[in-house]
C-alpha positions in Angstrom: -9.8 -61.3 -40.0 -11.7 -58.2 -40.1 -13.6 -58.9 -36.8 -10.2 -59.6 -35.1 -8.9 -56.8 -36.3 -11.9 -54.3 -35.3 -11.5 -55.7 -31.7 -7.6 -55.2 -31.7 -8.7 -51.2 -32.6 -11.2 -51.2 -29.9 -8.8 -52.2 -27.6 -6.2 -50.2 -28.8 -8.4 -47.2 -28.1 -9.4 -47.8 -24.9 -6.2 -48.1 -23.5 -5.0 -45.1 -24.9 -7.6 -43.5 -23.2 -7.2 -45.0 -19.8 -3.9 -44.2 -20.3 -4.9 -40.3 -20.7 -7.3 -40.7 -17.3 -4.6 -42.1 -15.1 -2.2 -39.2 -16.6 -4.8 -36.6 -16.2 -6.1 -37.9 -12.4 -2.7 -36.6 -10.5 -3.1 -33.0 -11.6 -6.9 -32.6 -11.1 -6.1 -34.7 -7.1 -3.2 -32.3 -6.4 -4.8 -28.9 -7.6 -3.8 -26.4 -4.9 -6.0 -24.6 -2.7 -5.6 -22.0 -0.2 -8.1 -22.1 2.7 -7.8 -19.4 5.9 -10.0 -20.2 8.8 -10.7 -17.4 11.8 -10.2 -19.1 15.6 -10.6 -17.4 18.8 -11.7 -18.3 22.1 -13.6 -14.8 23.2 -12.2 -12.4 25.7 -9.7 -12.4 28.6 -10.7 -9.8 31.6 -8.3 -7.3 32.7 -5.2 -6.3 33.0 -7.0 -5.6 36.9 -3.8 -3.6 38.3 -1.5 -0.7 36.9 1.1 -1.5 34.8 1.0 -4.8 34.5 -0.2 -6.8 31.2 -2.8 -10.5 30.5 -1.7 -12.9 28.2 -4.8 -14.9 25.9 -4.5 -17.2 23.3 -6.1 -18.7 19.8 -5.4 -22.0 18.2 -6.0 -23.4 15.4 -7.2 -27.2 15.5 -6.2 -27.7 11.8 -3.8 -25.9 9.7 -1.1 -23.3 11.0 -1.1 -19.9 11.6 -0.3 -17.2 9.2 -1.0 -14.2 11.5 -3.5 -13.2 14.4 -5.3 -10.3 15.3 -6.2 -8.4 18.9 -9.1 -6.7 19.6 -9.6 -4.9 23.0 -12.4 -3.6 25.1 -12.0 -0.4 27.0 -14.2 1.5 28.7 -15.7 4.8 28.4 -14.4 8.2 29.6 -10.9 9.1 30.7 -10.6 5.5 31.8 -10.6 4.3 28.5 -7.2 5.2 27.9 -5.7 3.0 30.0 -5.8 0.0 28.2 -3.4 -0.7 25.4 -2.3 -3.6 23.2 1.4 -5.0 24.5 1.5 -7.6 22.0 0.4 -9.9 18.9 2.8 -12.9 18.3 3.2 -16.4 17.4 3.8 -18.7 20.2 4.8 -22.6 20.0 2.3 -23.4 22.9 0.0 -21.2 23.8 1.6 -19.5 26.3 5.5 -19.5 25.6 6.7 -16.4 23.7 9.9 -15.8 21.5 12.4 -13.2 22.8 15.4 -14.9 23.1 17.7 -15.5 20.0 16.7 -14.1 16.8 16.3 -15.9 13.7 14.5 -18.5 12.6 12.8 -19.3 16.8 10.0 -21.7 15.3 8.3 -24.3 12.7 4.8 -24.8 12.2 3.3 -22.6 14.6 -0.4 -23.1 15.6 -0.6 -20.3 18.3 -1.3 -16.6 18.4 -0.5 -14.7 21.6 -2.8 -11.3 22.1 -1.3 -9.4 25.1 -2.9 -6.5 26.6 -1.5 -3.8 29.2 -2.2 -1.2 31.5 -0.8 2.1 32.4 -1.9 4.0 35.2 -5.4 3.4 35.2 -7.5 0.1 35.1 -11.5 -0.7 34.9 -13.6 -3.9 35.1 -14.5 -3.4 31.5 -10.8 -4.0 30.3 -10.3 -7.4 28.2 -8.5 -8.9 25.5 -9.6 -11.6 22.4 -7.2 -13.3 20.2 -7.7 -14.3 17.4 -5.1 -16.9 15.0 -5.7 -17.2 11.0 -5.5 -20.9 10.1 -4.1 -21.4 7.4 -3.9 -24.3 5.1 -2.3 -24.5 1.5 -1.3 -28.0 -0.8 1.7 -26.1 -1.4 2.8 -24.2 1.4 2.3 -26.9 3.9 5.2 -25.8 6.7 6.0 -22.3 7.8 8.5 -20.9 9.7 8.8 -17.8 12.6 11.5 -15.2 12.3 12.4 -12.8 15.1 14.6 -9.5 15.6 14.5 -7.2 18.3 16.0 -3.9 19.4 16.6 -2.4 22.7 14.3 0.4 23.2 12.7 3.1 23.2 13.7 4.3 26.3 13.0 8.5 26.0 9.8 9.7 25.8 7.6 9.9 22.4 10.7 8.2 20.7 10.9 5.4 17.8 11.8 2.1 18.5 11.7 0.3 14.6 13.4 -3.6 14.3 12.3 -5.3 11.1 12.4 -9.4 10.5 13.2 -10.9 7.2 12.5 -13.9 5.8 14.5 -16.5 4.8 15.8 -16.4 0.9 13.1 -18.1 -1.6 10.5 -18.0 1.2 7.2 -16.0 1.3 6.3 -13.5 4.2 2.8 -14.5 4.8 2.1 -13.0 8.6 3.4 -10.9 11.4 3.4 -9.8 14.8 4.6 -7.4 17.1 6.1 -7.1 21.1 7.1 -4.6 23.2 8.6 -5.7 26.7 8.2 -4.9 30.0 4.7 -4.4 30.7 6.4 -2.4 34.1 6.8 0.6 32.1 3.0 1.7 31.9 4.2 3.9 28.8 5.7 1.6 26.2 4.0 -0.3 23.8 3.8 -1.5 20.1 2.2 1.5 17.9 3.0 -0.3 14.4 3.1 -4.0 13.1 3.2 -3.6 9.0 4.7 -5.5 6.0 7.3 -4.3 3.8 10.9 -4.9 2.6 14.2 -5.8 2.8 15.3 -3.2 0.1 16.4 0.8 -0.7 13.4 0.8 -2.0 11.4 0.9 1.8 14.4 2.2 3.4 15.2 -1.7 4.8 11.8 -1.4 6.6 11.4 1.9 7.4 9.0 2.8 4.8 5.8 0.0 4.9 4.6 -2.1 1.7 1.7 0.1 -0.3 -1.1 -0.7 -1.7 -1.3 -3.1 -4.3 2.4 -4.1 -3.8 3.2 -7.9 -3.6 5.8 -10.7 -2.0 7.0 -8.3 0.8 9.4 -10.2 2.5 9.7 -8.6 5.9 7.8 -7.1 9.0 8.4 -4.5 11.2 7.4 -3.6 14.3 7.7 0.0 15.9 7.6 0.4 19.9 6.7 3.8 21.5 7.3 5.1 24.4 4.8 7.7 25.7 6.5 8.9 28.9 10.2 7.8 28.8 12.0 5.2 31.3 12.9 1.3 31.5 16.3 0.7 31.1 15.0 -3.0 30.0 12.8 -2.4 27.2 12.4 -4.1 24.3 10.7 -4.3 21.1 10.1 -7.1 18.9 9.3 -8.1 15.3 7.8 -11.4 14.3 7.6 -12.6 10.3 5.6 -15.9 9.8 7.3 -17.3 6.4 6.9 -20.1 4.6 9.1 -23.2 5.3 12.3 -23.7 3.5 12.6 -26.1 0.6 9.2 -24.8 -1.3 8.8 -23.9 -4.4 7.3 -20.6 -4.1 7.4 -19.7 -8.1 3.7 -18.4 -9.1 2.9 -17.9 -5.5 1.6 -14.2 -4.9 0.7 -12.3 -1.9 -1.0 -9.1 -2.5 -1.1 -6.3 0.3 -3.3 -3.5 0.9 -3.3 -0.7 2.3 -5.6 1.9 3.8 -4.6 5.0 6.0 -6.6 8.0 7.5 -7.1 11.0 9.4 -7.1 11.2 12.8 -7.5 10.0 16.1 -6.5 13.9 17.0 -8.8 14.7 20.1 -7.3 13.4 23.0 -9.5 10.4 24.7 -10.6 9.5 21.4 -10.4 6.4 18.7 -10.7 6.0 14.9 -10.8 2.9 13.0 -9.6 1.8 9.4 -10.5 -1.4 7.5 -9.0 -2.5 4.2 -10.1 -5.7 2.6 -9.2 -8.5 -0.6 -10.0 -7.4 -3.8 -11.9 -10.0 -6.2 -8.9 -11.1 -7.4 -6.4 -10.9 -4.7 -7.0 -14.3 -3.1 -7.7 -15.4 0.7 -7.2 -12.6 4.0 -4.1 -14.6 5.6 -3.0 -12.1 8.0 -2.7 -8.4 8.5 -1.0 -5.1 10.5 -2.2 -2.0 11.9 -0.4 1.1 13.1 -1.1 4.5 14.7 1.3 7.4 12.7 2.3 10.4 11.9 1.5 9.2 8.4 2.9 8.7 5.0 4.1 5.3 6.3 4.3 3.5 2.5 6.6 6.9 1.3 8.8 8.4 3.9 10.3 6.5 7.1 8.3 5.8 9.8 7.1 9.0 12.1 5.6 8.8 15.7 2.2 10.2 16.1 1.1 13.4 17.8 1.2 12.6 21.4 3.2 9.9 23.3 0.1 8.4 24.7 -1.3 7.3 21.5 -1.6 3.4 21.2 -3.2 0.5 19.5 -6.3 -1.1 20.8 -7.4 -3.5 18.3 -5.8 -5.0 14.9 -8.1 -8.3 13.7 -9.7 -9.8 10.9 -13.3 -8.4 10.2 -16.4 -7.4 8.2 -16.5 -4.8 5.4 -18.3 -2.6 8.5 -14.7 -3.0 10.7 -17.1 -5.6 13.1 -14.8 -8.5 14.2 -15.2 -12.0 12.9 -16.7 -15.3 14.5 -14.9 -18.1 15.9 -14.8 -20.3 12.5 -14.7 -17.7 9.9 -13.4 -19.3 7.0 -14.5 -16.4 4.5 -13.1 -13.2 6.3 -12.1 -10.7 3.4 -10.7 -7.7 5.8 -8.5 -6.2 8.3 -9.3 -3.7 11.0 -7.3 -1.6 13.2 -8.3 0.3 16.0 -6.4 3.5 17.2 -6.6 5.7 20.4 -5.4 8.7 21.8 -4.3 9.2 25.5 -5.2 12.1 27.6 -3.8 14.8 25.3 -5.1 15.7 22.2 -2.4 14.4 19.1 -2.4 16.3 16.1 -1.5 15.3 12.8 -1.8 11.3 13.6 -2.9 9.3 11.2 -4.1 5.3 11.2 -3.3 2.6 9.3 -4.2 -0.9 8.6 -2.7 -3.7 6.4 -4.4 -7.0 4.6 -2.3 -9.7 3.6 -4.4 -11.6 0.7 -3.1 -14.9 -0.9 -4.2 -16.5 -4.1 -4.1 -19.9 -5.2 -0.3 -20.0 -6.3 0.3 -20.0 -2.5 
């Protein structure tokens, strides 16, 4: 009887403990993760003619996009200031772009537009490079695209701000900015920045600080160096999470960087900001070109209406761009640049969007 009984213990126990295992073995399998992954295809030439705009793309192969980046080359001398960033946006294909309804224009997005224009000058050196974050995430496993636009700017060195929220109980994790018609040589996107929906940021006016987390909105600000266009239009593009999550626990961190200057005219200054230690993954990020004070007073224009953005991507600590197939970028850069005039009292800024685990 003893015997029999010592073998009933024995297996007893064991099946309490493979009992335990097989509890235990779903929470260890569906541990999230959050995984970002850099794509882009290299650089487009041109815009070869005045006042007119290219259109390149990145994809990503696996995951979806949670922002994208633009980085331009220029030229040297005068001519250098004729070639500008018209656009950074999601796109469902590659090539299509959202400007009709606003709202929620898209699901699931694995494109990133990078559009560059021209005024009135052009050079051989001119060229574009996209670059799309790929991200991937056990919880956050569909996103969503939210637009709003805003007719404008039409008169010279004048403000054109539209801001898109996201969805309630969603999570802002990218965003993009587009200014239309490429016609008007003038008119471009100067700022593409998180913030909120609140009194707090002046519903969008004022951009998400440093250290500030779960913005839930972007903005995008046209400008409009020398006036005109009875057409134009600026757009704002939030990438959000897809409805139906659960986004309890899930934290995106931004930071911030801004500083002095370009202020000679037919010059550039860049800023990069990166993901602190404990901050998470880079998923996306913003740049603008100010007159400053962007996370505590409304938006301003900077000091001359030719000033415009030539580059806003994901990069080294040193501001150098990333590979195709990055998957540990940590930083955000953006590239500023004056026109032919000097602009005094402009600032830049740049903007990292990190996420952590909980995402």
């Amino acid at each position: 009887m003893r015997t029999g009984l010592l073998s009933r213990l024995r297996t007893g126990k064991a099946l309490a403990v493979g009992a335990l295992l097989v509890l235990a073995l779903p929470g260890t399998a569906y541990a999230n993760t959050v995984g970002a992954t850099v794509k882009t295809p290299g650089a487009t030439s041109g815009p070869a003619a005045t006042f007119a705009e290219i259109s390149t793309h990145a994809d990503c192969s696996s995951g979806l996009v949670s922002g994208g980046g633009v980085n331009q080359a220029i030229g040297t001398g005068t001519v250098s200031n004729g070639n500008h960033v018209n656009g950074t946006s999601p796109s469902p294909d590659g090539s299509t772009e959202y400007t009709g309804s606003t709202g929620v224009v898209g699901t699931d997005v694995t494109h990133w537009l990078a559009i560059g224009g021209s005024g009135g000058a052009v050079d051989s050196a001119f060229s574009t490079t996209p670059y799309a974050v790929c991200f991937s995430s056990n919880l956050i496993n569909h996103t969503q695209v939210v637009m709003n636009k805003t007719a404008g700017p039409t008169t010279a060195s004048t403000v054109g701000l539209v801001v898109a929220t996201c969805p309630a109980n969603t999570r802002l994790l990218g965003g993009g900015a587009r200014t239309t018609p490429a016609s008007v040589g003038s008119l471009k996107p100067i700022a593409s920045y998180p913030t909120f929906n609140d009194a707090g940021h002046d519903y969008g006016r004022k951009a998400a600080a440093d250290g500030e987390s779960n913005p839930d909105s972007w903005a995008a600000v046209g400008w409009n160096g020398g006036g005109g266009g009875a057409t134009n239009t600026t757009y704002a593009y939030a990438i959000c999470s897809g409805s139906g999550i659960s986004i309890g626990g899930a934290t995106v961190k931004v930071r911030h960087s801004e500083v002095s200057g370009p202020t000679s005219a037919t010059s550039g200054t860049t800023v990069t900001v990166g993901c602190g230690g404990g901050d998470g993954k880079l998923i996306g990020g913003g740049a603008a070109i100010s007159g400053g004070s962007v996370t505590t007073t409304d938006f301003t224009g900077p000091g001359s209406g030719g000033d415009h953005l030539n580059g806003s991507f994901p990069s080294d600590s040193g501001g150098n761009p990333v590979a195709d197939g990055t998957t540990t970028a940590a930083y955000w850069t953006a590239w500023t640049h004056t026109g032919g005039a000097s602009s005094p009292a402009t600032y830049s800024d740049v903007w990292a969007l990190c996420a952590d685990d909980g995402v």
